[in-house]
N, C-alpha and C positions, 0 to 999 in steps of 0.2 A: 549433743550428738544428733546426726542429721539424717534423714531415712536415706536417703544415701549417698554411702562414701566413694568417689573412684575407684573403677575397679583396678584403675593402676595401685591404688595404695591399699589391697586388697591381698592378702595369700592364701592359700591353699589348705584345707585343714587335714589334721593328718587322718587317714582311714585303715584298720587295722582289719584286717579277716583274721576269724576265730574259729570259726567253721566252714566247713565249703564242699557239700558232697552234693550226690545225686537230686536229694531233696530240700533243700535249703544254704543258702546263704548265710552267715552270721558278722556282720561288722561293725567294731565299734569307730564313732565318729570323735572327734575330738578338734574342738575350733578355737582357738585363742580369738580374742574381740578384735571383730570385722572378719573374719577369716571364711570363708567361704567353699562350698562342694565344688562351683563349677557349674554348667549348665551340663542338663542331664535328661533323662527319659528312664524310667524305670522299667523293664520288663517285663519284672512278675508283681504278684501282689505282692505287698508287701503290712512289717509291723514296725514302728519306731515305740522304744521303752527309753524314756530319758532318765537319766544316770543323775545330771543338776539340772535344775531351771535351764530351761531353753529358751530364750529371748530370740522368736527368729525373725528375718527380714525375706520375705519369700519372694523372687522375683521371677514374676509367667510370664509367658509367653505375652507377644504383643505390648507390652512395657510396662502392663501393671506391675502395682507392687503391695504387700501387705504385711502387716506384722501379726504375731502369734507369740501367745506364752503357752510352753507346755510345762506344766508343772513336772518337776522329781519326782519320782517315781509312777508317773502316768503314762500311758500308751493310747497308739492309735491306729487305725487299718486304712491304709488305703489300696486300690485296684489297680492295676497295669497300668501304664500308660500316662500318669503324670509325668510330666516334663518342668523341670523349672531350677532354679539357682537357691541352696541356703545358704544363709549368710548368718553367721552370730552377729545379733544386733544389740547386745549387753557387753558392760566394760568390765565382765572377768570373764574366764574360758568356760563352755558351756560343752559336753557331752553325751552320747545318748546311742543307745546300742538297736543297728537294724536286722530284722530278720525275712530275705526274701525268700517267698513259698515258690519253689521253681518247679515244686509235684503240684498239678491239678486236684483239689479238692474232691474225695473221694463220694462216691454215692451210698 
């Protein structure tokens, strides 16, 4: 397998909302191998909990590209304002539930 495949032979994975009110976002991600978000910019902060091993293929901005494992049942935080494409870069379907914070963090 190669760090990357066309994005012609690339689809779409599917994204589920589970929650969606005033203060949070809740979606599960769901990617069959190679399957991909799309390019993106994130809004709010955000949490990713992976569901299986996530084998990802991160592609930034300016044509870097990176890979990352996130282990099952582990999470992570990032801030506003990342922009970039994931890709499942593992040859079975890889899943992982996100939670964006759209309330500002109280004092």
């Amino acid at each position: 397998m190669t760090d990357k495949t066309p994005a012609m032979n690339r689809r779409g994975c599917e994204a589920t909302v589970l929650v969606d009110d005033d203060r949070v976002r809740v979606t599960r991600f769901d990617f069959a191998p190679w399957a991909e978000t799309g390019w993106h910019r994130h809004a709010h902060d955000y949490v990713i909990t992976a569901i299986t091993d996530c084998p990802m293929l991160l592609e930034e901005p300016g044509g870097a590209t990176r890979t990352v494992l996130v282990p099952a049942g582990t999470a992570y935080r990032r801030s506003e304002g990342v922009e970039h494409n994931v890709v499942n870069h593992g040859a079975v379907p890889m899943s992982f539930v996100e939670i964006e914070l759209k309330e500002p963090a109280r004092a």
